[in-house]
N, C-alpha and C positions, 0 to 999 in steps of 0.2 A: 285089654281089660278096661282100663281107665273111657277109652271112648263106648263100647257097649254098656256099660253102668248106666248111663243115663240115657240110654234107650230102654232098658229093663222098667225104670223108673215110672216114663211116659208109659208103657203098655199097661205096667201093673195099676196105675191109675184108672184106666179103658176096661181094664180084663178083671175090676172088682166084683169080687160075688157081691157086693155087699148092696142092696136097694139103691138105684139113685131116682127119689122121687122127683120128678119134675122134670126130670134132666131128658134133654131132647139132644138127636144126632142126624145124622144124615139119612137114617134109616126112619126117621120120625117125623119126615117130612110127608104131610098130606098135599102129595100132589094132584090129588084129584077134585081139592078145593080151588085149588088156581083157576080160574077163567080166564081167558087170556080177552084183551083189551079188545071191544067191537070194534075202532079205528085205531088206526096208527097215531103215534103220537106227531100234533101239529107240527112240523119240524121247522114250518117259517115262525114259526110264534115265540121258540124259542129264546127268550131273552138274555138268558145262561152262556149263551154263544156268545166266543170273544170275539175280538175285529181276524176277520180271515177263516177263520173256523168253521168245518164244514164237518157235516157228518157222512161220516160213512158208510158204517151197521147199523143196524136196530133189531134189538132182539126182544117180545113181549114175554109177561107173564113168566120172567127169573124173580129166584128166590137169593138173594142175598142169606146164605147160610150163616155168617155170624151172627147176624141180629132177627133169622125168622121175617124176614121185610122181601114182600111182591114188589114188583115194576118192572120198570122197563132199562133195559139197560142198553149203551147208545157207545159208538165208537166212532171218533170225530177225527180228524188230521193232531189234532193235539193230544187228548187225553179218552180217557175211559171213565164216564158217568153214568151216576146209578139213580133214574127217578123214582120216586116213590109213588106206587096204586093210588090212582084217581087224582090225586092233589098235584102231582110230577113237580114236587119237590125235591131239589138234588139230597141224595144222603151223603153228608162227606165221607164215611169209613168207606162205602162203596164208588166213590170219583175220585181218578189218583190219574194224575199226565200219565202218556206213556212212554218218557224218559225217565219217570223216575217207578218203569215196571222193571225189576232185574229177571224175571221171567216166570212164564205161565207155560202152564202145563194142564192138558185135557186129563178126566179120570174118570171111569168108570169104576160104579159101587154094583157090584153084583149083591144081589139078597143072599139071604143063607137056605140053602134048597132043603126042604124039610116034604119026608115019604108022602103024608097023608095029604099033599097041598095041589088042588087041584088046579088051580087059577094060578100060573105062574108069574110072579110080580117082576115088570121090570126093573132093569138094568137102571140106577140113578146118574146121571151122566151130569158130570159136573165141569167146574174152570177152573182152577187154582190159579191165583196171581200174586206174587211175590214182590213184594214192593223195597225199596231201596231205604223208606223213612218208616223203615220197623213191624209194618203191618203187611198182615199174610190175609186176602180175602178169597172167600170161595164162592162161586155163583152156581146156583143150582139150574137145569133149564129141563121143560116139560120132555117127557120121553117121545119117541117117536117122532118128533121134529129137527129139521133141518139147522135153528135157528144159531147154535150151538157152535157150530162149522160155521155160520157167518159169522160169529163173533171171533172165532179164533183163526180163520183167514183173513179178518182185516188187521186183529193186531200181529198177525206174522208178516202184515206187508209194511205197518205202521208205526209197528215197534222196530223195525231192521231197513230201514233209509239205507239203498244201494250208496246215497252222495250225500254230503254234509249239508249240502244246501238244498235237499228234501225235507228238513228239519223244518217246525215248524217258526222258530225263529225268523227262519228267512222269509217265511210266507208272509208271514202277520206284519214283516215290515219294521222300521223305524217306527209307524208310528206315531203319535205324540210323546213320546219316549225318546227323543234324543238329547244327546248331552255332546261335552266339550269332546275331543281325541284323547283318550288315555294315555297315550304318549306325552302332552303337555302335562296333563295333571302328575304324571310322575317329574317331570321335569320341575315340578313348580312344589314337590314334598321335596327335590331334592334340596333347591332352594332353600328351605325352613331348614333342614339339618345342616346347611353349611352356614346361615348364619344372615343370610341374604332372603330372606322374607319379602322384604320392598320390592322384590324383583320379582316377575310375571312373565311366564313364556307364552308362546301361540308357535302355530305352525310356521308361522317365518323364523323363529328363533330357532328351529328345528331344520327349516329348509337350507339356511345360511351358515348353521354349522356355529351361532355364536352364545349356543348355551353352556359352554368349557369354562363356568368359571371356578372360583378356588376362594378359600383363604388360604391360612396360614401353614395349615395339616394339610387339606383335603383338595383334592380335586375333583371334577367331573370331566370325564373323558369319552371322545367320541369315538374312540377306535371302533369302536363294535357297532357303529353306524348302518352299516350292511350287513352285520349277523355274518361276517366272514370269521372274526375271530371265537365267537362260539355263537353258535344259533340259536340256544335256550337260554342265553344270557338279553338281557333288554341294550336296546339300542346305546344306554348311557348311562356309565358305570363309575361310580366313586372310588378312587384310588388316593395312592399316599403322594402326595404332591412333589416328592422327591424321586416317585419309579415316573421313568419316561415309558412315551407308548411302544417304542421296539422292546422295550424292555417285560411289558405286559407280553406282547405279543407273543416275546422268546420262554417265557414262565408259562403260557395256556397250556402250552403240548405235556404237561409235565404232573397235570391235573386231569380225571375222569369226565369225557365230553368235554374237554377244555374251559369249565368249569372253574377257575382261579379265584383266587381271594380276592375277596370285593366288600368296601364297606355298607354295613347295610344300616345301621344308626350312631350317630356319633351322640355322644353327653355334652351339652351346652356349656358346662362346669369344670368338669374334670378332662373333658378333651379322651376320656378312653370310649372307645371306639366298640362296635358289636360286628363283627365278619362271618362270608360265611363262603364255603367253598366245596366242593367235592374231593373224593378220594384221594389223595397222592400215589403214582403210578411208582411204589418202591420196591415192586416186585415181590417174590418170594425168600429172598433172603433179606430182605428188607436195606439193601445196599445201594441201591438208584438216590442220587442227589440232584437238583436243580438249583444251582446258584441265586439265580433271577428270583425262584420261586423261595428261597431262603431270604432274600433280600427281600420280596414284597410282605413273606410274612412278618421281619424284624423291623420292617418302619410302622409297622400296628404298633409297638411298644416304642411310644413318644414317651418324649420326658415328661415330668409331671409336673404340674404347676407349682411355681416357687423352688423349685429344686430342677441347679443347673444341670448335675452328670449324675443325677440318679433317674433311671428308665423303669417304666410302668411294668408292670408284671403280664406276660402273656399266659394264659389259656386256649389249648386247643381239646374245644369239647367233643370226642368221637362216640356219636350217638349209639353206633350197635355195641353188641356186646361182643369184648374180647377176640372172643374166639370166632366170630363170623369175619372181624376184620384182617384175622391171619387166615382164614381160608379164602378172604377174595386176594391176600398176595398171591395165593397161586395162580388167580388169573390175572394177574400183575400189579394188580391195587395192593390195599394195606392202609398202614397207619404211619405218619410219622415218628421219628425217635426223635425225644428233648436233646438230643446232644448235638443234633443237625442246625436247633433252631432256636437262638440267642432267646434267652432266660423265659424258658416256657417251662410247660407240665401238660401232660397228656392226661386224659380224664376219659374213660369209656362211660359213657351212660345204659349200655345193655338194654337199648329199647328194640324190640324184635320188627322185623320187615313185615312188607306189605300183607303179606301170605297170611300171616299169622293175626293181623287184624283184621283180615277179609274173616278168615272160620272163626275166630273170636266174637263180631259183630251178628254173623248167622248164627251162631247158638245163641247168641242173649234173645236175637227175635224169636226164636223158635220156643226159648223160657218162656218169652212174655204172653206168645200164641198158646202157649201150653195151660198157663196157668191164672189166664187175664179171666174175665169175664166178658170177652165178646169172642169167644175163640174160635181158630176157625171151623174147627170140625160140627159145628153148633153145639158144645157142650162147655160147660163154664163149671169152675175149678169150687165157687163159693158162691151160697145159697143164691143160685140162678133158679129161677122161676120154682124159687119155694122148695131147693134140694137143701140137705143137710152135710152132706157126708164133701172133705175138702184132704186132697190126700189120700184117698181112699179111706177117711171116716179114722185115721192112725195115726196118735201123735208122734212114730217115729218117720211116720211116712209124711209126714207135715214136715218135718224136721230136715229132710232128704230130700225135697223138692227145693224146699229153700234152697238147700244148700248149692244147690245146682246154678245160682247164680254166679255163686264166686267160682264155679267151673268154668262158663263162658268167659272167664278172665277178661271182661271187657274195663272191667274198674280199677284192672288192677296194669292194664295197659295206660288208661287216662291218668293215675297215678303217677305212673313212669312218667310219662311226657311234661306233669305238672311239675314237680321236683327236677327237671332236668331243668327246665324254663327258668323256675326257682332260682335252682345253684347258679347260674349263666347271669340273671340279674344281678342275685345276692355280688358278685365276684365286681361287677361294673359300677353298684352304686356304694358297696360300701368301701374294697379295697383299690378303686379307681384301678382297674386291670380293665386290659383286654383282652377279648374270648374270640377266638375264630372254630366257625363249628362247621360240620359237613357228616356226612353218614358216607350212602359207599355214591349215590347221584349226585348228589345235596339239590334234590327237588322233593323228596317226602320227608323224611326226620328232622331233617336240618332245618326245612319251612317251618314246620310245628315250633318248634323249638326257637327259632331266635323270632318269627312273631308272635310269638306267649311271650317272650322273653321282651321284644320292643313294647307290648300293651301292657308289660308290670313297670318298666322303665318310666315311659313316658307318657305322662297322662292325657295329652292331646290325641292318644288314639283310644282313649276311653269314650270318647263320643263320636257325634254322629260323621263327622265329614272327616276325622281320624283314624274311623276303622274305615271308611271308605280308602282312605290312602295308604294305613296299613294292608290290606287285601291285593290291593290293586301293584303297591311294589312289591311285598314279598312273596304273593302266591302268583301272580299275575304273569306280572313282569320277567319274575325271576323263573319264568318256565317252570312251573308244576301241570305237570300233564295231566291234565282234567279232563279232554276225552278219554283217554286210557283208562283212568281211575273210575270212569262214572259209568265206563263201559257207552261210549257214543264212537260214530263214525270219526274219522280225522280226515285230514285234507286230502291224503293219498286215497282213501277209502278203505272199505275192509271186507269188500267181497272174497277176494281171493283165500281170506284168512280160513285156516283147519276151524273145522269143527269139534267142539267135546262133548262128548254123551250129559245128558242132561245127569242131575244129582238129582236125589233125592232122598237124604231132606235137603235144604236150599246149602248145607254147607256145614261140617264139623260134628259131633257126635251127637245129638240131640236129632230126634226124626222129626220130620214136617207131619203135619194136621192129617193131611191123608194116610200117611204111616202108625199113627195111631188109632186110626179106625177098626174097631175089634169085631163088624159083623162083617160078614162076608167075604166077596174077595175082591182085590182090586188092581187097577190095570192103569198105566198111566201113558203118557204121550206128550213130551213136553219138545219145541224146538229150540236150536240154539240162541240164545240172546248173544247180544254183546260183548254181554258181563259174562259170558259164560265162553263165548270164544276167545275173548282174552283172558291172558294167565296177567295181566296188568289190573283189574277192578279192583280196587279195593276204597275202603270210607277212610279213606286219609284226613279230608276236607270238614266230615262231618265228624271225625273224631276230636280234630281241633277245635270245631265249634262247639265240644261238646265241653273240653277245657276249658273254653270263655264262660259259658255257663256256671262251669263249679267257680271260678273266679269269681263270679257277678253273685253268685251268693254268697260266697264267702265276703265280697265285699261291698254289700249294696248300695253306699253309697259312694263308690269313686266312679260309675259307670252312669252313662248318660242314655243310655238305651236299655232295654228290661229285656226278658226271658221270651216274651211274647218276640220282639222284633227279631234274636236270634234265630225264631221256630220263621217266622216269614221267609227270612235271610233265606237257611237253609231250603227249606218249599221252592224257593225259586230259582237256586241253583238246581237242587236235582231236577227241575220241573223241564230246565231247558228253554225257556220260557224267550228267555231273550238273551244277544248273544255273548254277554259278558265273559262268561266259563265255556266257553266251545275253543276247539283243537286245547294243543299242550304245549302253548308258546306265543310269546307276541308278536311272532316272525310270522307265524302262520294266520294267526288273525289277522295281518297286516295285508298277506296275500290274497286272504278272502274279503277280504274289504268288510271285516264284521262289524267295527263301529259305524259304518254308512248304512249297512244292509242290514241290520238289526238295531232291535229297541234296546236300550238302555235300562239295566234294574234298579240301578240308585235313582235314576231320576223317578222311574216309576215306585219306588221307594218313598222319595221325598213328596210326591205329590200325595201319598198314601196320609202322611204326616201334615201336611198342608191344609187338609179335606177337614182335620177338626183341630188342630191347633196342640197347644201342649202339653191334653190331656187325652192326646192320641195312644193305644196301647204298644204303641213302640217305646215312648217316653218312661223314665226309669221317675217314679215319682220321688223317690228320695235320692233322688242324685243330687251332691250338695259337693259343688268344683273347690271349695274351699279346706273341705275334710280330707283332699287328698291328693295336693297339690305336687307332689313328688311321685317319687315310685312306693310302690304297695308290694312288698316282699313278706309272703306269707311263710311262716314256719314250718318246720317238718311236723310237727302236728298237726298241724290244720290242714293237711293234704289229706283228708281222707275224703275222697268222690264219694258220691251215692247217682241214685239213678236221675236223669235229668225229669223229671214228671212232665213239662209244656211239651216235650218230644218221644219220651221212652215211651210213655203209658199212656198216651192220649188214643190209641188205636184199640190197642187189648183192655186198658183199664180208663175208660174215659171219666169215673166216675171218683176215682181218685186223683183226680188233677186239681190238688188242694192248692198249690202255690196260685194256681189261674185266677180261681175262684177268690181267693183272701185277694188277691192283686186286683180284681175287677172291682171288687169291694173299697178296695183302700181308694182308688179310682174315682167313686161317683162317689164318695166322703173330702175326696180333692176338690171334687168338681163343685158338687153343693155348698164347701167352702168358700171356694171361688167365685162361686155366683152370691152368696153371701155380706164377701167381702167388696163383690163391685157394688150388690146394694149398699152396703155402709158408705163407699165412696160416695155413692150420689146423694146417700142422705147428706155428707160431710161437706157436699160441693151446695148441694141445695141450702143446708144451715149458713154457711158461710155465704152464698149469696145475701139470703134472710139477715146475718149482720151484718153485712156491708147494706144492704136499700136501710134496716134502721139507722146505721151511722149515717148516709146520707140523708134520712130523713131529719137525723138529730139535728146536723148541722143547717140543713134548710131552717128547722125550728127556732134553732140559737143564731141565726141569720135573720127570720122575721121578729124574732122578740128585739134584737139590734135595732133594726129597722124599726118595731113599734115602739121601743125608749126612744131613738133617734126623732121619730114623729113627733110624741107624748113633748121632749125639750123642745121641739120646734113650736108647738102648741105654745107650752108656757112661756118661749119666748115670746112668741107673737103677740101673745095677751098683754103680756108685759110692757112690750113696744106699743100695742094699740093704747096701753094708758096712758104712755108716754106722751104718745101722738095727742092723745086727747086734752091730756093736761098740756102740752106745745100748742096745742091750739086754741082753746078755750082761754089761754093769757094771751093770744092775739084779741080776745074780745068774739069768740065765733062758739056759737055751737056746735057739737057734735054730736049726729045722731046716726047711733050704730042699730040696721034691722038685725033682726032674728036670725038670718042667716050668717051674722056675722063678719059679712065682706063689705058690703056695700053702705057705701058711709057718705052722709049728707052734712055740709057745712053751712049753718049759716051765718053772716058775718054780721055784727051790731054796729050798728053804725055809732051810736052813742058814745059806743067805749072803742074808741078808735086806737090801733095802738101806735106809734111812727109812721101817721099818713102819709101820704105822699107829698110837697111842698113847693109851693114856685114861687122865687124870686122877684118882684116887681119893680118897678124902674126905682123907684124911691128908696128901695131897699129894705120896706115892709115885704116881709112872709104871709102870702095868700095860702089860708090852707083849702085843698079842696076836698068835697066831702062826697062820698061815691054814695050810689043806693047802695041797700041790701043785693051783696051777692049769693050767689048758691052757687056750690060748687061738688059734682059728684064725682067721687074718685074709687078705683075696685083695687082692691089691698090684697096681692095675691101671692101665693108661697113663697117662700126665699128662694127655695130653685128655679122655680120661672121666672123671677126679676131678672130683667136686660142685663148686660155686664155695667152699662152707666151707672153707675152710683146716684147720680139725681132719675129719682123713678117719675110716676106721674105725678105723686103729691107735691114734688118739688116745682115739677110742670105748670103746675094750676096754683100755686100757694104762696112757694115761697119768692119773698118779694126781691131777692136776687136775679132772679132769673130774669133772664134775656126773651125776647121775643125769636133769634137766631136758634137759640136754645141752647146754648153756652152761661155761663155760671159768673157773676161780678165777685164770690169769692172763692178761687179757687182752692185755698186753703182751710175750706169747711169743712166741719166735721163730717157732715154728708158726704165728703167727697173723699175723705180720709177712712172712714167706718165702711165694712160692708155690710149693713144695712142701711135705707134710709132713713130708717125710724130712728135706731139712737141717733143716726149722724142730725136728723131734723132735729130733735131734744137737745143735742149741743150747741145746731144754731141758735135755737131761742134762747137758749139762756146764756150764748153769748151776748142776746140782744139786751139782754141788761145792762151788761161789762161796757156798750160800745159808746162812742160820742159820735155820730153818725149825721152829717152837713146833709142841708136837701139837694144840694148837686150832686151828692153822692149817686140820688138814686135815678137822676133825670136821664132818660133814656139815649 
């Protein structure tokens, strides 16, 4: 009863008497308006084509049923794209890889045959394609052509790769997409959680076997070097530094796939530790014991810091509920009992298996196809093209449509997973305990679960090169089987696998788009996918990321990446694109040589980031590393998910994708700041130039005003000395006559007033005086700085009556020769010549 209820719901929506104006279906398509394209579309001109990419089909003149949209629709080695009439513009709702198609199915809409109708209308032959990221599309194609059958024989060859290395991955190559070996980068997270950061491995640390190191707890051990001690475990494994490796080895058997407890984050702080392992093989009466395996689990509970013999609290969190882990005792698994296992507590989390998230994930899409506004049958739930009527026009039926989401229980599975992550943190950071977790593999629950649990912990994997390294150990590393789940080939192949009758609807009580079609009759033809021949598919991977998301809004600023990069992230896992997430093990990608032979998506990641800097839409704009420096343990009220809008409703409701739009906005409000604030800097940088050249100008200026007083006193001295000179001279008896130019100076000497002539001695002992003519003497009187270092300048040269013909000085004790200038030092001569008693031998040559 409970699953046809909400089939009743979708029909009676379809099978309303009630007008739907505007409202168009499949049956309201004019197809005899389509003309189909005079040429084929250029197909070398295509620019859209990635590196390798080739096309395969072409089919003209389809109508893209969700949105009423002609063109041409194209089917390449990688994906399936939809151009649009005349512009061949890609439509995104219509281009989806074909990894990430879970499967399509042909359908035939017969009209509804009516007595009086001559002209019988054909048969509308359509594609249904069921996509993996939420969106169901239908493609409508002209009657009476072939074209239909080429589209759905290439993706039957294209979608279903007999070999793993048909993928397009392998085509397209490495690339410029390569990166380091993920075997090192794990090696080099290990590093950072023991405590050893400064340390950096490469493939020789790897080949030589000398990446085994430790502290005080921990170890890194190479036993599992060759994937002999368990194959989905990673080559190199953290263990308690007191179990030796026989002793690992004799506890594997004793564990689900050999699967054993392994450390998967240690606390910097408190030294308690986060493990996680698979089932315990305790059978059905729950009496099976493993010494080893008791012993690796009781050195998880180290003593605690500052307390000698008091031991940490263990936690083993058993993800399913109850009663699914006493029925796989019966196939030998189970749970452990707290009395086996030194000072624990057992905790079931009651989160349901794969199965139950596979139908849970197909009804919430099949809701959102049901009631979006791009739906697929072409008919839309609210005022689409000018209808009225939403629910069938019924506010109990409005009411009951709703309601059908908390049917899909997809929110209340996210829920579970959140609170389980929650309680697993809450236990490690605030009562310094350690939690060893596993479900009945420990590759699906147990993954969720302790990395939500590492990204609340530890805020280095809140950003970008964190959750890189979160990803890559815990889903990677630790063998979560990602072909399986994503429904792709694995290494063995999967030809030989059974086939399952296709479904219809894609899965759990709600009908697909063509099951609610209420005219006519209809017929469908869908082949086996992947996903549909394994009972393994289910969105494990995207239900986690679906968790990171409610996190990132619950906390926007501890996360360094936004909602937008999540929605890429996942695009490019489902996409298959390159071969990061291909096979279910790092054993197997080792053997396919995937990190050689495929491109890398972090790198093509980073370069996306690179392209415009840090106002790229992967960037969390209010990431702020300070607001959240610890771990971020959200309360049991604040768990309450809603639908993720950048992924749930971007297919069916593109038009409500309010978080996108306010985010692009807050965006180029970043950005124009940004650009704002560099203008301010170079105004900042320019002004401060502007006062520094003033300052150096000032100082040039209080430099030459220095300089012009410096001048101005050498002025006034000089004047002062030239009177000097002139009064020194004129009491020789000489005039002085200074030109206009004020250098150049004429002496004439009076013979009259003669003043200590020169004198000679005569035999008798009378004094001859002799009396010279008029001399003239012209002398150039020029700055202080240029006078010779000599002290006796020219004036002394030509003047004064000391002087030597040699050109040496008869008192060397003159003031001239003591002063530096000659001007005072001349002025102290003469008027020494007062003071002197001066004999005519004195001055005879």
């Amino acid at each position: 009863m409970a699953s046809s209820r909400p089939r009743a719901r979708s029909t009676s929506l379809r099978d309303s008497d009630a007008p739907m104006e505007g409202a168009s279906g499949w049956d309201a398509i004019e197809w005899t308006k389509i003309e189909p394209f005079s040429r084929s579309v250029s197909l070398g001109n295509l620019e859209c084509l990635l590196e390798a990419e080739q096309i395969v089909a072409e089919g003209q003149g389809v109508v893209l049923v969700n949105t009423d949209e002609a063109g041409t629709l194209l089917v390449t080695n990688f994906r399936l794209f939809f151009l649009r009439e005349g512009t061949r513009d890609i439509i995104p709702l219509g281009t989806i890889p074909l990894a990430t198609i879970e499967k399509f199915s042909k359908i035939v809409v017969k009209p509804p045959s009516a007595p009086r109708q001559f002209d019988k209308a054909p048969s509308q032959r359509l594609l249904q394609v069921i996509g993996k990221d939420m969106r169901i599309i239908v493609f409508g194609f002209r009657p009476r052509t072939k074209q239909r059958r080429t589209i759905f024989d290439a993706l039957l060859r294209c979608t279903r790769p007999t070999r793993l290395w048909d993928l397009y991955a392998f085509a397209s190559g490495p690339f410029k997409f390569t990166n380091t070996n993920p075997m090192v980068r794990l090696l080099d997270e290990y590093f950072r959680l023991l405590g050893k950061g400064s340390c950096h491995a490469s493939m020789d640390t790897i080949e030589d076997g000398s990446f085994t190191l430790s502290n005080d707890l921990w170890r890194i051990s190479g036993i599992n070097s060759n994937y002999t001690l368990c194959p989905t475990y990673p080559f190199a494994l953290i263990v308690p530094r007191s179990i030796s490796d026989e002793e690992i080895l004799q506890a594997s058997s004793f564990r689900a796939k050999c699967r054993l407890p392994v450390v998967s984050w240690c606390h910097p702080v408190s030294g308690a530790v986060l493990a996680r392992s698979s089932q315990p093989l305790v059978g059905l009466m729950m009496n099976m014991r493993s010494n080893t395996d008791e012993k690796i689990v009781a050195a998880l509970c180290t003593q605690l810091a500052g307390a000698r013999e008091t031991r940490r609290k263990l936690y083993i969190a058993d993800a399913r509920p109850r009663k699914n882990a006493l029925a796989n005792g019966a196939m030998g698994g189970g749970s452990e009992s707290s009395s086996h296992y030194f000072q624990s507590e057992i905790v079931f989390f009651g989160i349901d298996n794969i199965h139950a998230m596979r139908e849970s994930f197909a009804r919430l899409r099949d809701y959102l196809d049901t009631y979006g506004t791009a739906s697929s049958d072409g008919m839309s739930s609210f005022l689409r093209h000018g209808g009225w009527s939403w629910g069938g026009g019924n506010l109990s039926s409005m009411s009951a449509s709703v309601s059908t989401l908390g049917d899909s229980g997809w929110l209340i599975h996210v829920q579970s997973v959140l609170a389980g992550s929650a309680w697993i943190a809450a236990r490690v950071e605030l009562e310094s305990a350690s939690v060893l977790v596993h479900c009945s593999d420990g590759w699906d629950r147990t993954t969720q679960l302790v990395s939500l649990a590492n990204l609340m912990l530890d805020p280095y994997y809140r950003t970008f090169k964190g959750f890189q390294a979160l990803v890559e150990k815990d889903w990677l590393a630790f063998g979560h089987p990602f072909s399986d789940r994503m429904g792709m080939p694995t290494v063995s192949g999967s030809v030989n696998m059974p086939f399952e009758l296709s479904r219809q609807p894609s899965s759990g009580s709600f009908s697909s788009s063509p099951m609610r079609q209420p005219s006519g009759s209809l017929a469908s033809q869908a082949p086996p996918s992947h996903a549909q021949t394994s009972n393994n598919y289910s969105p494990i991977f995207l239900q986690w990321v679906d968790c990171v998301s409610q996190l990132l809004r619950m906390y926007p600023f501890a996360f360094e990446f936004s909602s937008a990069f999540l929605v890429d992230f996942l695009d490019c896992v489902l996409s298959c694109r390159f071969g990061n997430f291909l096979c279910n093990s790092e054993k197997e990608r080792l053997q396919c040589g995937v990190s050689d032979a495929c491109g890398c998506m972090w790198k093509y990641l980073a370069d996306l980031r690179a392209s415009e800097g840090k106002y790229h839409v992967h960037y969390n704009l209010f990431f702020d590393p300070n607001r959240h420096e610890s771990a971020i343990l959200p309360p049991a009220a604040a768990l309450a998910p809603t639908l993720w809008p950048q992924f749930h409703l971007r297919w069916a409701c593109p038009s409500e994708d309010q978080a996108g739009e306010l985010e692009a906005e807050c965006r180029k409000m970043a950005e124009k700041f940004s650009e704002l604030k560099k203008e301010k800097e170079v105004a900042e940088r320019k002004a401060k130039e502007i006062t520094t050249t003033i300052e150096s100008l000032s100082a040039e200026l209080r430099k030459e005003k220095q300089l012009s007083s410096s001048a101005m006193n050498l002025a006034k001295r000089a004047s002062k000395e030239s009177v000097a000179i002139k009064r020194a001279v004129e009491s020789l008896g000489c005039k002085v006559h200074f030109s206009d130019s004020g250098y150049l100076v004429d002496i004439e000497r009076n013979p009259q007033k003669s003043m200590h002539s020169p004198s000679r001695r005569e035999a008798d002992g009378s004094v001859q005086h002799d009396e010279k003519s008029d001399l003239s003497v012209s002398i150039s009187v020029a700055a202080e700085d240029a006078i010779c270092s000599n002290p006796l300048s020219r004036v002394c040269e030509t003047l004064c009556p000391l002087h030597t013909r040699e050109g040496g000085c008869r008192w060397p004790d003159a003031g001239c020769a003591q002063f530096g200038s000659q001007f005072v030092g001349l002025k102290a001569n003469f008027d020494a010549f007062d003071r002197l008693s001066i004999f005519d031998g004195y001055f005879e040559s």
